[in-house]
C-alpha positions in Angstrom: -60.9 -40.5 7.4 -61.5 -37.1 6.1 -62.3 -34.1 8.1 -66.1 -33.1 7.0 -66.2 -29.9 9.2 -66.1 -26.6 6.9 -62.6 -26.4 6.9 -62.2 -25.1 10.0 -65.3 -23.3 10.4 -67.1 -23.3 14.1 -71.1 -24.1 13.8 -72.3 -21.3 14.3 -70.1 -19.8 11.1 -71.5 -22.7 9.0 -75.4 -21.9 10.8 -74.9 -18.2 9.4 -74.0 -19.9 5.9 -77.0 -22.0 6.0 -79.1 -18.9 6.7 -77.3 -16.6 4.3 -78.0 -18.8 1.3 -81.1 -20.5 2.1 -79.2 -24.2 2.3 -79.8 -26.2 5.0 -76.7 -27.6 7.2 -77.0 -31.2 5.0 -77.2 -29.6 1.7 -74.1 -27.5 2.7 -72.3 -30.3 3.8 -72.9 -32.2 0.6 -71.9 -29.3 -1.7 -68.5 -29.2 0.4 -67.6 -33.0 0.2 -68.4 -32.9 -3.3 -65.8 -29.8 -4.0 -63.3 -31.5 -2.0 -63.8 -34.5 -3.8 -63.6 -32.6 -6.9 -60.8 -31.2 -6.0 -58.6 -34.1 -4.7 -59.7 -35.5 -8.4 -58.1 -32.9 -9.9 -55.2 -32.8 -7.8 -54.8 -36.3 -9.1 -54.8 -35.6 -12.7 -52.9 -32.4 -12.7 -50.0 -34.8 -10.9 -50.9 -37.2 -14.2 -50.5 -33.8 -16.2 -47.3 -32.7 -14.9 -45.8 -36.4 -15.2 -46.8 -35.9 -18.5 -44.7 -32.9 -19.0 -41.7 -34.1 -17.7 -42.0 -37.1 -20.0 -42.1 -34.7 -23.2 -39.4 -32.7 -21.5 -37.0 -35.9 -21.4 -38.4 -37.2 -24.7 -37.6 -34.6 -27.7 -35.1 -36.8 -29.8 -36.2 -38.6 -33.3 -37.5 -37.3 -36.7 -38.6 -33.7 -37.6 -42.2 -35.5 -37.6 -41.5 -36.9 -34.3 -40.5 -33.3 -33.0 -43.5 -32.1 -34.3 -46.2 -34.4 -33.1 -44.2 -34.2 -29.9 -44.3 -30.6 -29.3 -48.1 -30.9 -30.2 -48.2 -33.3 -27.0 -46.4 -31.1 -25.1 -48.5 -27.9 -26.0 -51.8 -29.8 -25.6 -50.4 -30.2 -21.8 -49.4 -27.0 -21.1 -53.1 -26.0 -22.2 -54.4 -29.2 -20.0 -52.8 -27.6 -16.9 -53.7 -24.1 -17.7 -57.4 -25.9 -17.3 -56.6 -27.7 -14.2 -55.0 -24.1 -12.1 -58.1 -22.6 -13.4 -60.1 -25.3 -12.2 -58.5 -25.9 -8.9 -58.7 -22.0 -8.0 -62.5 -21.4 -8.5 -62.6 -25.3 -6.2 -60.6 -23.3 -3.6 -62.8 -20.6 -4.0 -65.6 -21.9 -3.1 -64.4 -23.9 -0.5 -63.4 -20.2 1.1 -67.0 -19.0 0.2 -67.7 -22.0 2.7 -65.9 -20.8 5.3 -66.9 -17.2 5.2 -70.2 -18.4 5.3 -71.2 -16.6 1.7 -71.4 -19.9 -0.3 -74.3 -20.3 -2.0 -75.2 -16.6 -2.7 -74.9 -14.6 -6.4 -72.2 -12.0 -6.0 -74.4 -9.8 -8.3 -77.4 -9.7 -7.1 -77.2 -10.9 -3.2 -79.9 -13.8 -4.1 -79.3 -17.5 -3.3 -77.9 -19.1 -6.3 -80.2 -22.4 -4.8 -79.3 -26.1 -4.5 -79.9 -27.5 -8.1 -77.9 -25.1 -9.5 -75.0 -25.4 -7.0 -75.4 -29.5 -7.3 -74.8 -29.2 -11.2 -72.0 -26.2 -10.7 -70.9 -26.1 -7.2 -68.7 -23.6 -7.5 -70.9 -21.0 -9.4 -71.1 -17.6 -8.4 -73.8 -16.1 -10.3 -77.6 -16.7 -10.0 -79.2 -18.8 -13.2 -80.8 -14.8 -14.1 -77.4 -13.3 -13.1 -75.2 -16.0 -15.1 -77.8 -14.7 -18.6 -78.1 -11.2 -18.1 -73.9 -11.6 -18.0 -73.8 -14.2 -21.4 -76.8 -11.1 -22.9 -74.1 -8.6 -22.2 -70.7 -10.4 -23.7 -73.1 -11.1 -26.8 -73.9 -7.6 -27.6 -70.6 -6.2 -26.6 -69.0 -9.4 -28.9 -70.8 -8.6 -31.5 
């Protein structure tokens, strides 16, 4: 059975979290199982991932077409787990934003990034205003 404290975090640390970022002590505790069930999921897969690897690693003899499509598989990987580190880093992330009782809060603007944001993007950092005014300036700076 899992641990569902905050990772080491006393109650009064998770209380201030709660207070912090307008999230009550249940919806916190939801938003932390699901990021540690995310990310146990995608510890899973980038095990899958890295099997994967080692397959294309031991595999590279045949056909110049087979060499081909087999270095395709192999670069397709590497860019798989490139995803998955990224991934698992903003997960760990936020699971540290847990425990220093921040969670839940836009690092821009201070405000609470609130609960059905957080449900469809737990580990967002950035306000729904804060996450536009962002995309508003890469657009104009992009072109």
């Amino acid at each position: 059975m899992r641990d569902t404290t905050f990772l080491g975090a006393s109650t009064a640390d998770a209380e201030a979290a709660r207070l912090d970022a307008d999230l009550s002590p249940q919806q916190l505790a939801l938003l932390h199982q699901q990021l540690l069930q995310a990310r146990d999921a995608l510890l899973r897969s980038r095990q899958e991932t890295e099997n994967h690897l080692r397959e294309f690693l031991g595999d590279s003899d045949g056909s110049a077409s087979d060499r081909v499509q087999h270095e395709e598989g192999y670069l397709l990987n590497l860019t798989v787990r490139r995803r998955e580190e990224w991934q698992l880093q903003r997960l760990n992330e936020a699971l540290q934003r847990i425990r220093n009782g921040c969670y839940g809060r836009c690092e821009e603007t201070g405000e609470p990034i609130g609960m059905e944001r957080l449900l469809a993007c737990p580990t967002a950092t950035l306000s729904r205003a804060a996450q536009e005014q962002q995309e508003n300036r890469q657009r104009q700076l992009g072109g």
